[in-house]
C-alpha positions in Angstrom: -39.0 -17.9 -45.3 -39.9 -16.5 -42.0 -42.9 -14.5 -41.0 -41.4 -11.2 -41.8 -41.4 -12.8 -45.6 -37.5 -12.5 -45.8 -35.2 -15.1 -46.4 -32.8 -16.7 -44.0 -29.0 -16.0 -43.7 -26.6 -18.4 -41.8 -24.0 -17.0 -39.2 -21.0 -18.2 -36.9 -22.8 -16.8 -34.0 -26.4 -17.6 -32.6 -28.1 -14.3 -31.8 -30.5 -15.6 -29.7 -27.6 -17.1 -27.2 -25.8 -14.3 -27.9 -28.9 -12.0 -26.8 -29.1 -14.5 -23.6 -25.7 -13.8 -22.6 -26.1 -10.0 -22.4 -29.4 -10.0 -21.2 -28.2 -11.7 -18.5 -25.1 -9.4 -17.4 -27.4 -6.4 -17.9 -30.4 -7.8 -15.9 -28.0 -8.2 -13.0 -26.7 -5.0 -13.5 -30.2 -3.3 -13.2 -31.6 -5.7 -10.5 -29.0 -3.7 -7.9 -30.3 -0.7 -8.9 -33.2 -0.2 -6.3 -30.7 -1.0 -3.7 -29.3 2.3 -4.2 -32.1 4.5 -3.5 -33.5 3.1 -0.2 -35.9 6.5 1.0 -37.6 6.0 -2.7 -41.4 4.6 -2.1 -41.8 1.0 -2.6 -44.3 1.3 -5.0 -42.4 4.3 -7.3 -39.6 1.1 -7.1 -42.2 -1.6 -8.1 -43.7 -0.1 -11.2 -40.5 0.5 -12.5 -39.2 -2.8 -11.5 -42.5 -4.3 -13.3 -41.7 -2.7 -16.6 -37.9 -3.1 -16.4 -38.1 -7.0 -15.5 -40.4 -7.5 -17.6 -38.4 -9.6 -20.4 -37.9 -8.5 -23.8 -34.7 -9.1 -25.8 -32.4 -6.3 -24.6 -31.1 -6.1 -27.8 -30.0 -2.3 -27.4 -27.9 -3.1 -24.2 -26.0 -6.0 -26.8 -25.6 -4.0 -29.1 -23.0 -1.6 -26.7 -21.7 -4.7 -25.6 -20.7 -6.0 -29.0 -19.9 -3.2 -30.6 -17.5 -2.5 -27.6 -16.0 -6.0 -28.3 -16.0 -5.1 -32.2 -14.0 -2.4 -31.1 -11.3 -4.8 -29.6 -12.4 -4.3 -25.9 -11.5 -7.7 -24.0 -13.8 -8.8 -21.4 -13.2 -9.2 -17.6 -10.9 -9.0 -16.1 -8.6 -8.1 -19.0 -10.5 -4.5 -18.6 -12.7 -4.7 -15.9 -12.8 -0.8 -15.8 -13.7 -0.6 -19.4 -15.9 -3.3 -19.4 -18.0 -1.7 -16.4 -18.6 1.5 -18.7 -19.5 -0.4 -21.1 -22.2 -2.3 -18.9 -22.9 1.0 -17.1 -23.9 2.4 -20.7 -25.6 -1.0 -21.5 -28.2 -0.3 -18.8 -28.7 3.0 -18.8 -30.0 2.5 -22.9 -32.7 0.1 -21.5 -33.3 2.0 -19.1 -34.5 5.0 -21.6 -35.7 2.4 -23.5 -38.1 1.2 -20.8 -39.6 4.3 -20.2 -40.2 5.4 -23.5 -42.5 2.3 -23.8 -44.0 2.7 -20.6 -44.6 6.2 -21.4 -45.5 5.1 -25.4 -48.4 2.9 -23.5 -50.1 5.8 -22.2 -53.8 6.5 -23.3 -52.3 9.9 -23.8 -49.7 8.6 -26.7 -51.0 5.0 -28.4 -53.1 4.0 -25.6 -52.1 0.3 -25.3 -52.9 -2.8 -22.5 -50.1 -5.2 -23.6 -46.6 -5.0 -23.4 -44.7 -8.2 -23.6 -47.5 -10.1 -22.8 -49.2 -8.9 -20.3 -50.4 -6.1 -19.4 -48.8 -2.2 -19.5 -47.5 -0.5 -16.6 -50.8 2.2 -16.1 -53.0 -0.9 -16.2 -50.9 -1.9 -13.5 -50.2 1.1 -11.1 -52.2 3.5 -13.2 -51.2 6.8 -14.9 -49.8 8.9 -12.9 -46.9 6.4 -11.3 -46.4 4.9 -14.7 -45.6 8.4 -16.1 -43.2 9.2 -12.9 -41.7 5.6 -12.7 -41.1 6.6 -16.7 -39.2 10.0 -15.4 -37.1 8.1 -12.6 -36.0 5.9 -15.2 -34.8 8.4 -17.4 -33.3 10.3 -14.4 -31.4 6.6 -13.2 -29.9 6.4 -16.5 -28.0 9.2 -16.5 -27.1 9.2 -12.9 -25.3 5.9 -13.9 -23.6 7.0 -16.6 -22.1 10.0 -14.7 -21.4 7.3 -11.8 -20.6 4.3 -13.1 -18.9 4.7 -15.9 -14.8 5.5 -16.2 -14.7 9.3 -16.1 -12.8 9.7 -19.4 -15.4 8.2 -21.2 -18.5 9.4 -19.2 -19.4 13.1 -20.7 -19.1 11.7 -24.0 -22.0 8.8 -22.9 -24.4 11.3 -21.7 -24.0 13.7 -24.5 -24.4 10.6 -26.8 -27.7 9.2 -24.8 -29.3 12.5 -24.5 -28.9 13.2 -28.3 -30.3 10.0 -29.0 -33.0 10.0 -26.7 -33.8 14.0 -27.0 -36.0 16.4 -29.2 -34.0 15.9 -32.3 -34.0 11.9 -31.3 -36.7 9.6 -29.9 -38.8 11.6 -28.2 -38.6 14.5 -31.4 -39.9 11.5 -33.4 -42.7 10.7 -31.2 -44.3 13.9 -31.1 -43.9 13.6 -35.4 -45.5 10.1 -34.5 -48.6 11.4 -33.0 -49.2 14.7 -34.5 -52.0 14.0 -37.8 -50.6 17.5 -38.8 -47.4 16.0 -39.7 -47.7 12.7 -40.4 -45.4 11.4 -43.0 -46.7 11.8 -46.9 -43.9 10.0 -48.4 -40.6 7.5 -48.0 -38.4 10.3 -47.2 -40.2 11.5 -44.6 -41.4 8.0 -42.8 -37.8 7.4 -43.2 -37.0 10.5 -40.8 -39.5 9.9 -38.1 -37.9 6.2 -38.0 -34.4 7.6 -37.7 -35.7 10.2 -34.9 -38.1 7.4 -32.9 -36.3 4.5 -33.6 -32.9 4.7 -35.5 -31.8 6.9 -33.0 -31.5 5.0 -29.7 -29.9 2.0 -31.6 -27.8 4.0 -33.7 -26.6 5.4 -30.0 -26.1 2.1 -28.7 -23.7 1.6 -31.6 -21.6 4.2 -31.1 -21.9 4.5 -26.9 -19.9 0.8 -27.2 -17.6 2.2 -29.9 -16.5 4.9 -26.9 -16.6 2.9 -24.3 -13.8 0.7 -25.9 -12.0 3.9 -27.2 -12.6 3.2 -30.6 -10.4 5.3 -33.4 -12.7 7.6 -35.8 -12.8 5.1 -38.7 -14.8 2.3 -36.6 -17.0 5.2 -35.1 -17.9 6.0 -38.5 -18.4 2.5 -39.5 -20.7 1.5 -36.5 -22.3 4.6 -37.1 -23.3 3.6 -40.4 -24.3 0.4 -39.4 -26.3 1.6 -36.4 -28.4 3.6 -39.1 -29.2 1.0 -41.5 -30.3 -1.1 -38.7 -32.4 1.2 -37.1 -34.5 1.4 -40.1 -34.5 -2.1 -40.9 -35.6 -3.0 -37.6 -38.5 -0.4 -37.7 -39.5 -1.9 -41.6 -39.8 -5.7 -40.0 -42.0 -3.7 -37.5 -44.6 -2.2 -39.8 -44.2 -5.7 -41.4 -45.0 -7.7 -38.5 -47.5 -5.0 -37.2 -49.7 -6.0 -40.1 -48.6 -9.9 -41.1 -48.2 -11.3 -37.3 -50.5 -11.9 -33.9 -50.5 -10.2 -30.8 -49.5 -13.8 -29.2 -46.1 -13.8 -31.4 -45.2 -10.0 -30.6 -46.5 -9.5 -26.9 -48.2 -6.5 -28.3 -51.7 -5.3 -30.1 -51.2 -5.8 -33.7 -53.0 -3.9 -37.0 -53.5 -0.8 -35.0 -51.2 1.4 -37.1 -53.6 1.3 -40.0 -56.6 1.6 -37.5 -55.3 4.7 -36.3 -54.2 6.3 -39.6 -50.4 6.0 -39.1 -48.5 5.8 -42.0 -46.2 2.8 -42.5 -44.0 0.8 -44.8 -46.5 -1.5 -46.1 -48.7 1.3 -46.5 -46.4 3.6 -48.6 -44.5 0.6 -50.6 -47.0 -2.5 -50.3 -45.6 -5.8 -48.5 -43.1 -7.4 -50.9 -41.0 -4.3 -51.7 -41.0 -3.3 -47.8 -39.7 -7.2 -47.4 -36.8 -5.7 -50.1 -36.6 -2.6 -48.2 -35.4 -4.7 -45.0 -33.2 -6.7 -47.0 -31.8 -3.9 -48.4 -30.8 -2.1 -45.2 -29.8 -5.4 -43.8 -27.2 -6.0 -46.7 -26.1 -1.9 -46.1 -25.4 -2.6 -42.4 -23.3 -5.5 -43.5 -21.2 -3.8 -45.6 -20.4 -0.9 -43.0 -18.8 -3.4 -41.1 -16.7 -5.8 -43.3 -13.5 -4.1 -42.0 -14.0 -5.4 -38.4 -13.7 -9.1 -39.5 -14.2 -12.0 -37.6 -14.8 -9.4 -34.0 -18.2 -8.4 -35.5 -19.6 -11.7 -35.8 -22.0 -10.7 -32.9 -23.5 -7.5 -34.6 -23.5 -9.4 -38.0 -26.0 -12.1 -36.3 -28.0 -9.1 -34.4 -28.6 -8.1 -37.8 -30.0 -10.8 -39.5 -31.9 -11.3 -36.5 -33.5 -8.0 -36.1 -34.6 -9.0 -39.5 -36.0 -12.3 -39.2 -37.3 -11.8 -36.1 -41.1 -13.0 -35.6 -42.0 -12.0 -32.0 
């Protein structure tokens, strides 16, 4: 058993070398990125820089990157052109992604110190740049999708990111996050501030490397899928670990959903049948993409991973 409580499932493909690999193409990616914008101030540059290069697994950015290769795209240089749109749209999800923790962070939202380990960007470079290096980043991330990626493919990445990311996405499920007025009562509704503040953004992730390759409808619809059960698994191992781990395994303060009232999966179901929960969404992701065979490997091992995961 691992420390989620959930049993262990063998795969072809490592995840954790797999999450290397990409993380790696996608860090370089972003490390060029202040290069473009000489006349921005140094420090503006550095806080994001700080919260960007910060570590973390990426997994969002490998996600487009497998489900692009699901999807049949060969890498470089067979498609060089395809593969840079799907790298383009890579970054430009950890990019929102970044700022929506820095911005998360703020004594204004959970009012946390830690991130990854050490400590949060307005600890660092204090409120206001950490809220305006959160803005650039959300502003960079669509600049690169109109710029970087092959205009065929582009509109349809920006209208999928800014879905994902908008008032009916992450930041929709925030606001539901932190408003006592409308905190969750029961399952249904935890499970639709999850699918707004955390389903959404790796549900998008899914389908932004499904377009990048040009996938037909059918493996859309089957990433899709699979992009939803995982976004609720990964936010049940969450609450899990929010409650069962330490702040040294996750990076991050632990037990302070329950000091501040929030409502979780542990809370509504009790441990064990949240453990089933995961499980359960874990097989339904699995299933949505049986058709892809052996080219889905990668997100089959994300999976189980996103579920076994201890820090």
């Amino acid at each position: 058993m691992n420390p989620a409580g959930l049993p262990a499932a063998p795969s072809e493909v490592d995840a954790t070398t797999l999450l290397k690999d990409s993380a790696e193409q996608v860090t370089g990616y972003l490390k060029g990125l202040p290069q473009r914008y000489p006349a921005a101030p140094p420090r503006l540059l550095e806080a994001i820089e700080y919260s960007l290069m910060a570590g973390g697994k990426r997994l969002r950015p490998a996600l487009v990157l497998e489900c692009a290769k699901a999807c049949g795209m060969p890498r470089p240089p067979g498609a060089a052109a395809a593969w840079k749109s799907a790298l383009a749209a890579a970054a430009a999800m950890e990019l929102i992604h970044t700022f929506s923790l820095v911005h998360d962070d703020l004594p204004a939202m959970d009012d946390d110190d830690l991130r990854r380990g050490r400590p949060t960007n307005h600890k660092v470079y204090g409120e206001a740049i950490a809220i305006l290096a959160g803005d650039a980043m959300t502003t960079m991330a669509f600049e690169i999708l109109a710029g970087d990626a092959d205009a065929a493919v582009s509109p349809q990445l920006v209208r999928e990111l800014a879905s994902a990311a908008g008032p009916e996405g992450m930041i929709g499920g925030q606001v539901i996050d932190i408003d006592p007025q409308q905190r969750p009562a029961k399952l249904a509704d935890l499970q639709r501030l999850h699918r707004m503040k955390t389903g959404a953004l790796l549900r998008a992730s899914c389908r932004m490397g499904a377009i990048t390759a040009g996938a037909e409808p059918a493996k859309l619809a089957a990433l899709d899928a699979y992009g939803r059960h995982l976004g609720l698994a990964f936010q049940i191992v969450d609450d899990i670990l929010d409650q069962t781990a330490t702040a040294e395994q996750i990076g991050k303060a632990t037990n302070k959903d329950a000091a501040k009232g929030k409502v979780t999966y542990p809370m509504l179901l009790g441990l064990e049948a949240s453990q089933r929960e995961a499980q359960r969404q874990l097989a339904a992701a699995l299933k949505a993409i049986e058709a892809f065979g052996p080219t889905a490997e990668g997100l089959r091992a994300l999976a189980r991973f996103v579920v076994e995961r201890n820090m």
